[in-house]
N, C-alpha and C positions, 0 to 999 in steps of 0.2 A: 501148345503153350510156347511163349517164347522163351528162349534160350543165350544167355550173353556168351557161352563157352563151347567149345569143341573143342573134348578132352581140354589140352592147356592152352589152346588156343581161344583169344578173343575173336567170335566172326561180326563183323563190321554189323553196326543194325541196318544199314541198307539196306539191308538183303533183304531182311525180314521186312521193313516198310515194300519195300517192292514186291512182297510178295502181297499185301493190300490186308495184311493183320493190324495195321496203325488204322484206327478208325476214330472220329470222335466220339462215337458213341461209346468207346470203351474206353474210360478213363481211366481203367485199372492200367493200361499197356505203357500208357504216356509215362504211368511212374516210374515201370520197369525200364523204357530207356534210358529216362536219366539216371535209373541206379548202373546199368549196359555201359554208357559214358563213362561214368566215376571209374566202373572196374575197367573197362580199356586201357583209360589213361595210367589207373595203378599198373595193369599189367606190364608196360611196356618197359624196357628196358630203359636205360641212362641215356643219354643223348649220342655223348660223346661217341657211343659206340654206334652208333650211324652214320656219321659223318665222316666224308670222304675227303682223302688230302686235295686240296686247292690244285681245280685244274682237273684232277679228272674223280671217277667213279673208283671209290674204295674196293679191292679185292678184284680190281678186274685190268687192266691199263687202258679201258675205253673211255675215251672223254667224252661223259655228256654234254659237253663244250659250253663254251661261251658264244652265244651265235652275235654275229654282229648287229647291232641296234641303227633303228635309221632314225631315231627320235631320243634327245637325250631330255631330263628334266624342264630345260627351259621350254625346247618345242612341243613338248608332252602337254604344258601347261597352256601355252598359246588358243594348240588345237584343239584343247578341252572346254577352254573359254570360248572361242569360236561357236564349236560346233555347242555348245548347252547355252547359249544366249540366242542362238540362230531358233532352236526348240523351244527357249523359253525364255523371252525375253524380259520378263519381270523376274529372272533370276538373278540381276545383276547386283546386289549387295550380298547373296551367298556363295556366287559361284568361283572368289577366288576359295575359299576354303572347302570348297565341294572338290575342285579341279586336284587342290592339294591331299585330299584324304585319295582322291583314287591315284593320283601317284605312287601314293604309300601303298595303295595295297596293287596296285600293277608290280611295284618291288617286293612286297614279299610272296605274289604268285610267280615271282621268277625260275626257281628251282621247278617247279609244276610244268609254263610253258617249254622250259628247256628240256625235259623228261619226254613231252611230246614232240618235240623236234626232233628228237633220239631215236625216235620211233618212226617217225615219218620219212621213209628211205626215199633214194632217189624214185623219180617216176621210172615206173616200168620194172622195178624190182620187185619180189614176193615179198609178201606182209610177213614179221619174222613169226618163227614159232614161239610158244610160247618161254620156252629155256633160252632162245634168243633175246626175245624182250626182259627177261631177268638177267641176262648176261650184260643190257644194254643198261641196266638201271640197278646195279648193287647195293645200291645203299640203300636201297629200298633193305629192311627185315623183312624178309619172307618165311611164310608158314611151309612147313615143314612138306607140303605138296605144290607148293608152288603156286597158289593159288592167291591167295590173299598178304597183303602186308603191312606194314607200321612206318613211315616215312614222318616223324618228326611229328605235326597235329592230324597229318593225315592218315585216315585208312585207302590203301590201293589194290584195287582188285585186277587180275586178270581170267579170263576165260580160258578156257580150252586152247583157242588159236592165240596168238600176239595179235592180231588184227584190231584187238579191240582195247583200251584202258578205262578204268573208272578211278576217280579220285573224290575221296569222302569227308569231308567234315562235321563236326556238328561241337558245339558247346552250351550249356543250358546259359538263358538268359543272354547270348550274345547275338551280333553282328557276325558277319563272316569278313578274315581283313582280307580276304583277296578278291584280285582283281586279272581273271584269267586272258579276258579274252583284249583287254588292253596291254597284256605280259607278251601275248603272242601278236599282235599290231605293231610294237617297236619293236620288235623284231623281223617286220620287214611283213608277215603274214595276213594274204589279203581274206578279207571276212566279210561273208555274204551271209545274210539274214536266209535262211528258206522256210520260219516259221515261230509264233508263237502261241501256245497255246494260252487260253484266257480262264481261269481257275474264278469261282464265286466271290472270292474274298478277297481283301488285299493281304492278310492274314495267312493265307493259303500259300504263298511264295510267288517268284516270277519265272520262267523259263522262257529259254530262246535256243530254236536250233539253227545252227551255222555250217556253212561250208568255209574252209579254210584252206587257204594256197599258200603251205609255204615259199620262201624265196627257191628251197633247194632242197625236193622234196613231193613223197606223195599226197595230194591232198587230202583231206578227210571231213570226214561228219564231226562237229562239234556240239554237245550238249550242257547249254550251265543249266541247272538251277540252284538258285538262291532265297535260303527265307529269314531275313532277322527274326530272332526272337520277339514273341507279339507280345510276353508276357515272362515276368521272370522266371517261372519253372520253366517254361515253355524251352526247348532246343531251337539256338541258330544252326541252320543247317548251310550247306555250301556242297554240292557234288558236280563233279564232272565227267562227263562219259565221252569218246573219243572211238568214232571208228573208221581204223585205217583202208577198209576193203573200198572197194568202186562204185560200193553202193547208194547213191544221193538221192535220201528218200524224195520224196515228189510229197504234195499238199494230200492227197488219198493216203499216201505210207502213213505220213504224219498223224492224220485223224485218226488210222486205227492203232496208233500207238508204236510201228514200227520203224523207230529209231535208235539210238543209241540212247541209252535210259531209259528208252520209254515206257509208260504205263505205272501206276502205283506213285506218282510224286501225289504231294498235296493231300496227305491223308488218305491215297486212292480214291479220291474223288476226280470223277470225269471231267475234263473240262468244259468249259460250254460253248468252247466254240475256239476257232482260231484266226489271227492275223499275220498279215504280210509281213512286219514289221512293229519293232516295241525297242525298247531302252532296254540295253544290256543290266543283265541281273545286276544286286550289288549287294 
């Protein structure tokens, strides 16, 4: 059965959908998350008490910095219009307020891409350990092993090594407002498609896995998926999985699930196949 609690700890339902108990044939489950949700968010503490003074990471003197941007609002807007009219050319009476909503949510996945930039040491340096990467990211609430934590709407998980992050969203009935992998683009980081997988429904969410070069730094495995809510009970969901090791799965990893997220999104329903290339989550 599933479980929203560990002792007083909330554990993220991620876990659980990824372990492939979120089915649609059990519609009892779908209820339990969104009650899992409700109590998350009651659990969590006040805000304020997450939040780190301006400039760097609360409780530690490391700055998860400000990395410098190679794109400010205006050129954000240009190359969005550009490049979504070059795709779809009869977008041209939505796309100034399409260009405009993903701005917004490139600015509030800010705090996110910069978390992983934090993480992404120089090339040639060792992935930290795990008490590294919470030393690199305090403001993150962590559970009492260090394992899982509460940063503001999101859940953030770590594994055993630091090599690896995941960041989790979900809210019943919504969109997800960010916009990760355009957070980490103006900041300089180049992003290479190596894969997405194609789910039955549109319903089902979207995913894309990426390779990612920061400006200054080790690059990594990038994984979104994203699914608006298809119906008001229904959970928008939003997760991000992030691995720092050397590993760049190749199109065979990929099919058998072995990436970073992988396996158990979409209800754990298998995908049916995969492409080169797709339009980033949203």
């Amino acid at each position: 059965m599933l479980s929203c609690q560990r002792g007083a700890k909330s554990i993220p339902v991620r876990r659980q959908v990824k372990r492939g108990t979120y089915t649609t044939a059990r519609l009892w489950t779908r209820a339990l998350l969104v009650a899992c949700a409700t109590v998350t968010l009651a659990l969590r503490p006040p805000l304020a008490a997450q939040e780190p003074t301006p400039g760097t990471t609360a409780g530690s003197g490391i700055a998860v910095g400000e990395t410098d941007m190679i794109e400010d609002e205006a050129a954000f807007l240009a190359r969005c219009r550009e490049e979504t009219l070059r795709a779809q050319p009869s977008a041209a009476s939505r796309v100034g307020n399409h260009c405009s909503v993903q701005w917004r949510k490139a600015t509030a996945a800010a705090p996110m891409a910069e978390a992983i930039l934090a993480l992404a040491l120089p090339e040639g340096s060792t992935p930290p350990s795990r008490e590294e990467a919470r030393a690199r990211l305090p403001m993150v609430q962590w559970s009492s092993d260090g394992t899982d934590g509460i940063w503001h709407e999101l859940s953030v998980h770590l594994p055993d090594t630091g090599s690896e992050i995941s960041f989790y969203w979900q809210q019943q009935g919504s969109e997800a407002p960010y916009n990760v992998v355009d957070a980490l683009r103006v900041r300089g980081a180049k992003i290479r498609t190596l894969g997405c997988p194609q789910y039955p429904g549109a319903s089902m969410g979207r995913e894309k896995v990426m390779h990612a070069a920061p400006v200054d730094g080790t690059p990594f495995t990038l994984t979104v998926y994203s699914r608006p809510a298809p119906i008001g009970i229904a959970l928008g969901i939003y997760a991000v999985d992030v691995d720092f090791s050397d590993a760049t799965p190749d199109l065979a990893a990929l099919r058998e699930g072995r990436y970073p997220g992988g396996g158990g999104r979409a209800f754990a329903v298998d995908p049916t196949g995969w492409v080169t290339d797709c339009p980033d989550p949203e």
